[in-house]
Structure formats: C-alpha cells, structure tokens
C-alpha positions in Angstrom: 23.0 -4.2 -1.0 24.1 -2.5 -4.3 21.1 -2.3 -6.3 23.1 -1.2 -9.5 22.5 -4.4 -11.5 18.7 -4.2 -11.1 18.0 -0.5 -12.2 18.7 -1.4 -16.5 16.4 -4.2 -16.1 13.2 -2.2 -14.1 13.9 0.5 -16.4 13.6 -1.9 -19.6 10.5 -3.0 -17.8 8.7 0.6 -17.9 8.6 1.0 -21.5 6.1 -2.5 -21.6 3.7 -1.8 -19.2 0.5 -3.1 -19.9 -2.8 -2.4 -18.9 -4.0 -4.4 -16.2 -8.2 -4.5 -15.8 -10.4 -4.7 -12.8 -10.6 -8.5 -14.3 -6.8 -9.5 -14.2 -5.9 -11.5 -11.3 -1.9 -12.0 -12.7 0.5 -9.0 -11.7 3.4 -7.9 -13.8 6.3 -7.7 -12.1 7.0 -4.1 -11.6 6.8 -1.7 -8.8 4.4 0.2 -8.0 4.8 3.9 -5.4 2.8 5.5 -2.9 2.6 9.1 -4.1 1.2 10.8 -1.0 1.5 15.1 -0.7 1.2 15.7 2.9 3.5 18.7 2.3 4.1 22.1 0.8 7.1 21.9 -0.7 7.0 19.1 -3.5 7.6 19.1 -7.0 4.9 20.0 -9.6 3.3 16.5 -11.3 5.0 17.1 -14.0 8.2 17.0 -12.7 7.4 14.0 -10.8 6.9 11.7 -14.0 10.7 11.5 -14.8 11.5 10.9 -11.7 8.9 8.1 -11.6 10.4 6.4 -14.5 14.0 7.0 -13.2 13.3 4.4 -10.4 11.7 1.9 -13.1 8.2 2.1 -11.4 4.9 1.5 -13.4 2.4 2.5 -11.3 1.8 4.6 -8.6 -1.3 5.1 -6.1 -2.6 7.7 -5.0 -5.1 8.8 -1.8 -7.6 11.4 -3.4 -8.1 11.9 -7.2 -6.0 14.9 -7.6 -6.3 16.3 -11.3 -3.7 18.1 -11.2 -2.2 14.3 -11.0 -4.2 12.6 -13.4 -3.6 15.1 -16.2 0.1 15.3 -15.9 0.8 11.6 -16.3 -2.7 11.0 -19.0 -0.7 9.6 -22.0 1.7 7.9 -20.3 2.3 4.0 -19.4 1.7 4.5 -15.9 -1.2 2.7 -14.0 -3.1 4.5 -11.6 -4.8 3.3 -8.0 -7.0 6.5 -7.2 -8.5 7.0 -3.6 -12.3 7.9 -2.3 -10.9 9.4 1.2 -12.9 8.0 4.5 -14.8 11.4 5.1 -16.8 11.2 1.8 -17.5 6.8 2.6 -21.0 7.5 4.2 -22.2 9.9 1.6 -20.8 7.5 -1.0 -23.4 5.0 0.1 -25.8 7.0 -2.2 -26.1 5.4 -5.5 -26.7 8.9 -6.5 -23.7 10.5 -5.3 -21.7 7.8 -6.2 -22.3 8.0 -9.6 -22.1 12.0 -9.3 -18.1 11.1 -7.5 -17.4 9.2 -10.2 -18.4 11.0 -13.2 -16.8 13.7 -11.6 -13.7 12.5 -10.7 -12.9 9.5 -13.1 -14.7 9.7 -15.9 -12.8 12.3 -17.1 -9.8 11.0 -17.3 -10.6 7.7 -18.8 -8.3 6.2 -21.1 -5.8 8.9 -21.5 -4.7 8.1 -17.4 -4.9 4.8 -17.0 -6.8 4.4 -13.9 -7.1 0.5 -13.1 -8.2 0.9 -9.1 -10.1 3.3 -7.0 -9.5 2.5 -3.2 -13.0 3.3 -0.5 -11.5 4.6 2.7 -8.4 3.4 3.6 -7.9 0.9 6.8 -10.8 1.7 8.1 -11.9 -1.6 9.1 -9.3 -1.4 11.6 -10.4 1.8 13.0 -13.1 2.8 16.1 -15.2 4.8 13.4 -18.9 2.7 13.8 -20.1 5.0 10.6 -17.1 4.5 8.0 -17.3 0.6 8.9 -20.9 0.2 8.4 -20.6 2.4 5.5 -18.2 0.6 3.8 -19.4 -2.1 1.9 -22.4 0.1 1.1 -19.5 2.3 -0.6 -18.1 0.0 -2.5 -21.1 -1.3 -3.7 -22.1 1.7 -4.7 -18.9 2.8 -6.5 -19.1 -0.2 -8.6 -22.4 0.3 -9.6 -21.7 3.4 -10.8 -19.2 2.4 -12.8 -20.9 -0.5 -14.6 -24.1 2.0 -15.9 -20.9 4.2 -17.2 -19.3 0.7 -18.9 -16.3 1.4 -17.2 -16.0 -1.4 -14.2 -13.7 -3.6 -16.5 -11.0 -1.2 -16.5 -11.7 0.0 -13.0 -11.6 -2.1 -10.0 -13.1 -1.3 -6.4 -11.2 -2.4 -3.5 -10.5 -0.6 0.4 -6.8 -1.4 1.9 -6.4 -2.6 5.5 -3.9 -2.7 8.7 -2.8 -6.2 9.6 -4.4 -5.3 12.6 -8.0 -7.0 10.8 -6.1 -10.4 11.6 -6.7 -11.8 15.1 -3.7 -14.6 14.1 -0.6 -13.6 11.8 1.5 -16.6 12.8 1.9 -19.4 11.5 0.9 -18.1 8.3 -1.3 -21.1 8.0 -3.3 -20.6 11.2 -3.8 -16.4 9.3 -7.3 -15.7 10.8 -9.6 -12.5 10.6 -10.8 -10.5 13.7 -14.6 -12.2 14.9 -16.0 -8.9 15.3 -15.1 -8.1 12.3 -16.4 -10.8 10.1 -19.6 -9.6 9.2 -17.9 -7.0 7.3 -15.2 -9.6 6.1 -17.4 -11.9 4.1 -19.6 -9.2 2.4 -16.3 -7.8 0.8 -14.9 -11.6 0.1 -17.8 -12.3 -1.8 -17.8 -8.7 -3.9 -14.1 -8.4 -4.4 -14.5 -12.5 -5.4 -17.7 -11.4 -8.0 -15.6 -8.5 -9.4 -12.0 -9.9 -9.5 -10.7 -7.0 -7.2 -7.7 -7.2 -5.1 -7.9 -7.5 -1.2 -5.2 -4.7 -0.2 -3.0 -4.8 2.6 -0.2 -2.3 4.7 2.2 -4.1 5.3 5.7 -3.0 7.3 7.9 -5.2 9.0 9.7 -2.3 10.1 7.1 -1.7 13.1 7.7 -5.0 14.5 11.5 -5.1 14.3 11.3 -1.4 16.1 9.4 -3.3 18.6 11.5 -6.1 19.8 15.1 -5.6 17.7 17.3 -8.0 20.2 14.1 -11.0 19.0 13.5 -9.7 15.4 16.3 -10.4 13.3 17.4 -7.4 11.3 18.1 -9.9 7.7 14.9 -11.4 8.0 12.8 -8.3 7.5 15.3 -6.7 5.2 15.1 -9.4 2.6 18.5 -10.4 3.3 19.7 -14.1 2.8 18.9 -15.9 6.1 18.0 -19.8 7.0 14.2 -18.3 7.8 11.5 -20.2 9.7 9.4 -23.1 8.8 5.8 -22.9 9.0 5.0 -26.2 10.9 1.5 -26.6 9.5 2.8 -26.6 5.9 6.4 -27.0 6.2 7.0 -23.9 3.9 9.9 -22.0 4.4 9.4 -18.4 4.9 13.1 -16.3 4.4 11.4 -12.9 4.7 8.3 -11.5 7.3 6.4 -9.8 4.4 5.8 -13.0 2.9 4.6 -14.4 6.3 2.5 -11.7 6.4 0.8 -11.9 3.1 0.5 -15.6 3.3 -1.0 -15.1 6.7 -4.0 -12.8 4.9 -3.8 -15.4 2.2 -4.8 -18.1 4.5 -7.4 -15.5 6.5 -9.2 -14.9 3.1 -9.8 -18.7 2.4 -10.7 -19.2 5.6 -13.6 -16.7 5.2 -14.5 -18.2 2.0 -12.6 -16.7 -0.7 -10.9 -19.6 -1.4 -7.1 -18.6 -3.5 -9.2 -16.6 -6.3 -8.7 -13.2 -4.9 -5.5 -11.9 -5.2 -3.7 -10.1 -2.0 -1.4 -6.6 -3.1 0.9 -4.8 -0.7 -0.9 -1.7 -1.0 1.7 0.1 1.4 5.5 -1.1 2.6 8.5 0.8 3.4 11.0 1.5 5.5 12.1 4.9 7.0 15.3 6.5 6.1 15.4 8.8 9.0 14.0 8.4 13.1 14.0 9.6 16.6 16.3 8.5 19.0 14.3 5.5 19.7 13.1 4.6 16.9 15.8 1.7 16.3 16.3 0.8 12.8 15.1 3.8 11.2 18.3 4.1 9.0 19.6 5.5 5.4 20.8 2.1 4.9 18.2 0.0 6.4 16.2 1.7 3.8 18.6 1.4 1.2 18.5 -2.4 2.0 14.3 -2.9 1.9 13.3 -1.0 -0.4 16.1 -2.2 -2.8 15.9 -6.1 -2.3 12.2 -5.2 -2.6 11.8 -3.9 -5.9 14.4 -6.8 -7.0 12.1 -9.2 -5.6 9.2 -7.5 -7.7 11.2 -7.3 -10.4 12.2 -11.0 -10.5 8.2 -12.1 -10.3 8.5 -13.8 -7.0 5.4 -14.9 -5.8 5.3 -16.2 -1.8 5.6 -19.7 -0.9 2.0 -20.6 -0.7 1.6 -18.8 -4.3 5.1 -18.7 -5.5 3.8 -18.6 -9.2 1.9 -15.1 -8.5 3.7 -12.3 -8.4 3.0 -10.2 -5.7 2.0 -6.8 -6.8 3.8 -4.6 -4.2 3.7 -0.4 -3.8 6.5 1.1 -1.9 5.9 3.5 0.7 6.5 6.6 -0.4 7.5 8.6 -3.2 8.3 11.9 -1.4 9.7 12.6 2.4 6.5 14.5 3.6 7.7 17.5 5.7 4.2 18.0 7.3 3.4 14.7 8.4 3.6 15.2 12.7 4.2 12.1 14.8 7.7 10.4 15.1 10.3 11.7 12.8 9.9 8.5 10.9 7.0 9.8 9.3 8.9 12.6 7.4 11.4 10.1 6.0 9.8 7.2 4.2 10.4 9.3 0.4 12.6 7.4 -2.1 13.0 11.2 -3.1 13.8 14.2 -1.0 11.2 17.4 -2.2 13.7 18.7 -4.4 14.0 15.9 -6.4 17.2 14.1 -5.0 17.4 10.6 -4.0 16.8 10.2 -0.1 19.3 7.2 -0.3 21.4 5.9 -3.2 19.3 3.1 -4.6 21.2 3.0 -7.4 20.2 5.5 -10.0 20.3 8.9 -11.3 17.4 11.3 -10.5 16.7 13.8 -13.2 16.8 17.3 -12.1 13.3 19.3 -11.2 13.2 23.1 -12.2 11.0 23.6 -9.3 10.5 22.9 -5.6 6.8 23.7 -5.5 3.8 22.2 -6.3 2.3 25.7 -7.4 -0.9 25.2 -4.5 -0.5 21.9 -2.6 -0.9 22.9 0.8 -0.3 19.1 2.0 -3.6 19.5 4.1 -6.5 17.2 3.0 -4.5 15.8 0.2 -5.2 11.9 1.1 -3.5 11.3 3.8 -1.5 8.4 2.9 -1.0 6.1 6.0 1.6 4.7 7.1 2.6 1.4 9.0 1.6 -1.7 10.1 -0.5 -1.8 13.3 -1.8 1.8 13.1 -5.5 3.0 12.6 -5.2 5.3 10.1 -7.7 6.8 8.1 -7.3 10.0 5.2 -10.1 11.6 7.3 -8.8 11.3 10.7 -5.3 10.9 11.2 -2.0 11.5 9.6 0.2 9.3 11.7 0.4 5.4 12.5 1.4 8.0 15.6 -1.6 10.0 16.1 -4.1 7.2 15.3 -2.9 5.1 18.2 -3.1 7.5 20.3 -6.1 8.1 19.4 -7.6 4.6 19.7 -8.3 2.8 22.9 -9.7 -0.8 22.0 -8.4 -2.2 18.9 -5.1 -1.8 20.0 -5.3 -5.1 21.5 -5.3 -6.6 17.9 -2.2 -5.0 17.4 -0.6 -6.1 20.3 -1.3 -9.8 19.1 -0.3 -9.2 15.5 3.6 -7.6 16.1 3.7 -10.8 19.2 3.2 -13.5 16.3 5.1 -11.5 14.1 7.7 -11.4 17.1 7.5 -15.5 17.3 8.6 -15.7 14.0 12.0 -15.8 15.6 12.0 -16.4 18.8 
C-alpha cells in the first residue's frame, strides 16, 4: 500500500500536538514509536528528533529514563512515556525510594520534556518472576505517591504494559477474560489505574500468530488490508483487522474485572518485522511496509475499534531503530522504521533527513530498557531481551500463550 497520501497530513499533525495529562482519557490521533537502544551503533538523540518528525510521529516511549533522551527532545512537541525497568520494581516499593527515583529521574525534566507516562516493569504480570509480580502494585503505588507530594501526578500518569498472554480468552472479543491466577493482581490495578485515569497498556502483534499458522491466518486480515473479516457472534460486530479483536478482547477483560469502559486500553507495543530467518514466514520488507503503513493511517484517521469506534486508539509502533544487538530470531534485529544510519528500513513513504553520525557517543545497547517485543513472550527489561529468550526461559505460563495465538487462530478458521 503506497502510503504517500498519508505522510502531508501526519506531518501537519506534528506541529499541533497537545499535551495530553495523566487525567485525559481521549487520544489524539497521531502515532506514537517505541524508541528502544539495544545497540551500539545508533544515532545521537539529537539526530533522532528529525527523523522523528519526518515520519509525523508525536510521541515516542521509551524503557529507562535516559537523559541523554530527555534533554535532546525538552522543548519540543513531543510526548514522552518513560520506563522504571523490572530490576528496580521491588525496591520501588519504598515510598522512600520512590520518591528519591522520581526526583531523580523526572523531576528534572518537567515541563521542558513533556513527560505524560512513566511505565512500572514491563509485562511482568505475564512472567514466572513471584517478586516483580507481588511487587508490582506496591510500585505503582508508590510511584504515584511520589508524584502527587511533588504536584506533578496530573501531568504524569502511572501505568505497567502487558503480553496478551494475561488473557485466559482472546476470542470472541466479547468472551475477553483475564488469567484466574492472575486476578488478584488484576483488580488492585483496575481500581488504581480507574482512580487515577491511567491507561491499561498492552503488546500487541498479530505477526506472531500469523507466523504460527500462515495457511489458517489470513495474511489481509492482520495487515489491515480490506477483507470481509469475522463477526463476533455475541455482539454481532464486525471485526476487519486482529488488532482490533485483540484490543476489544482486553476491553471486554477489563469490564469484566470491574473497570467498567472508563479506562482506556493503548497499544503500548505493535509492529511487524522487516527482516526473518528462514522460518520465520512473513517476516517481509513489504509485509512491513503494509502494517506499519495502514497502521499509522488508521491512527491518523482517529479510528477507534468497533466496541469504542469513537475513541481513538492510541497506538506506538514497534520500533524506531533495527537493534543490531538484540539475539534471538533474526526478527528481532529488524522491527526499525529506520536502519542505524538513519535510512528508512522500508519506503513508507517519506524522506529521512540525513544524520552526521552513526554513534550514540556511549550507548552500549546493554541495560538500556530492554524494549520487548511480541505478543505471547515474557519479556521483562531485567531479564530478557527476546520474545525468543523469555520463552525459552519459561516453562508454565506458556500454556496461556498457547490458548491466546489458538483463539487468535479461530478468528479464521
């Protein structure tokens, strides 16, 4: 799909950014990227800016609080989601040295970087970890104090992201229901994230399940491509892409756990790779080309899903750069929009700027927020790199994941 028509208008868009508080539950439609530096060969922050505004994006989200980060883009109209990575989640339970994190690591930049999320951990609920999920909420909690005795929890929201792997049933998207055993973790964060007006966060990539089964999983449907789609037989709504089936499935989850349709569901992380091993089917340039594009289109147009079609759905893309020391599957190295010097991965459409430099002048890549990618994986910034890795890695909770990509599967059997 030639995306050429969409670029003028996301660019217009970027220049009226406004700033969105902990508060807002209403989205504007523009895109937001996952900036993740698992490598040692990117481009300074600075350079990074223009290349952020080339693809029209208005926010970006990052998995540590990287200074380096936050000063290069303080000034400018881009929001910021900031990351507490899962080692520091049980110290965070301190009151103490929550507020010590965040006067440390926020404070400072507040207003000139418009910092309007801080993430706790990062799908750890999904994970085997007993200490990050019992420290969790605590976290949170703790994080949010903190930033009301600084006055600053209107512009800052507190919020973890998940793995779809948290749902027990993903299909139909009206029978969306969260893991039992998970539950007593569930509600505590319902009933914040409902108090504060936070966003429940989720990862979301149809890629994994159309890798799984690609003779069942029709290619269109996950791409965003025009297709007759499937009905949900409890409400009869018609779904014509799986990300929307599996936001509306989370939709339907939350309300089932009690928080009702106030708190908002974001795509926190969704892409597609550009570049795969041998079997890794699907893992194309122009698969890519095709996703990402008819995704930021979507954003762009403020399409909300069928069972909130006047929402928006805030969406970030998944990723920024191709990471050169992410290990797993080579999928993991090619989910960029950008190559590290600065050219476009895939045409999407527009012209990138050119960068003076290919270095990030002391990046290593190596505890830099992991950033985590796909669906079904048990990631965490403290203990895995790879959807790869983290399965490996895991022995129980697979099963949930087995049972999520089978009702994404029976989407179109």
């Amino acid at each position: 799909m030639a995306v050429h028509s969409l670029i003028p208008f996301l660019l217009s868009l970027s220049s009226l950014l406004p700033t969105i508080s902990s508060s807002s539950s209403t989205a504007s439609p523009v895109i937001g990227i996952n900036y993740g530096q698992v490598a040692n060969n990117l481009p300074s922050p600075a350079e990074v800016l223009p290349l952020v505004r080339s693809v029209g994006a208005g926010r970006l989200k990052l998995y540590d609080t990287d200074p380096t980060v936050l000063r290069a883009f303080a000034g400018t109209n881009i929001e910021f989601v900031v990351g507490l990575p899962d080692q520091l989640v049980p110290k965070i339970r301190d009151p103490a040295a929550a507020l010590s994190w965040v006067k440390t690591n926020l404070q400072p930049h507040i207003p000139r970087t418009k910092i309007t999320a801080v993430t706790i951990g990062n799908e750890i609920l999904s994970g085997n970890n007993t200490l990050l999920i019992q420290s969790l909420i605590p976290a949170i909690q703790s994080i949010h104090s903190a930033l009301v005795s600084l006055n600053l929890d209107r512009q800052v929201a507190v919020t973890t992201a998940h793995s779809l792997t948290i749902l027990s049933t993903s299909y139909p998207p009206s029978a969306g229901a969260f893991r039992r055993d998970l539950l007593p973790y569930i509600f505590p964060l319902i009933n914040f994230l409902n108090k504060t007006g936070s966003p429940f966060l989720i990862n979301a990539y149809p890629f994994f399940a159309y890798k799984a089964d690609p003779k069942r999983v029709s290619l269109d449907y996950v791409l965003f491509e025009p297709t007759a789609g499937v009905v949900d037989s409890g409400t009869g709504l018609r779904y014509r892409n799986m990300l929307h089936a599996q936001v509306d499935a989370v939709v339907t989850a939350i309300a089932a756990a009690g928080g009702g349709k106030t708190v908002e569901v974001r795509v926190s992380e969704t892409g597609w790779p550009s570049a795969g091993d041998e079997d890794e089917i699907g893992a194309t340039m122009e698969n890519a080309r095709r996703y990402n594009g008819n995704l930021m289109k979507m954003v762009a147009e403020g399409k909300g899903t069928p069972m909130q079609p006047r929402s928006p759905l805030q969406v970030y893309v998944f990723a920024l750069f191709n990471e050169n020391m992410k290990p797993g599957p080579a999928s993991e190295r090619h989910y960029g929009l950008f190559k590290p010097d600065g050219t476009l991965a895939y045409d999407i459409g527009v012209s990138a700027p050119t960068v003076n430099s290919t270095t990030s002048g002391g990046d290593d890549g190596i505890g830099r927020g992991d950033e985590n990618s796909p669906l079904f994986g048990f990631t965490s910034p403290g203990s895995y790199y790879t959807v790869y890795s983290a399965v490996e890695e895991s022995k129980w909770p697979w099963l949930s994941g087995a049972i999520a990509v089978a009702g994404l599967i029976l989407q179109l059997v």
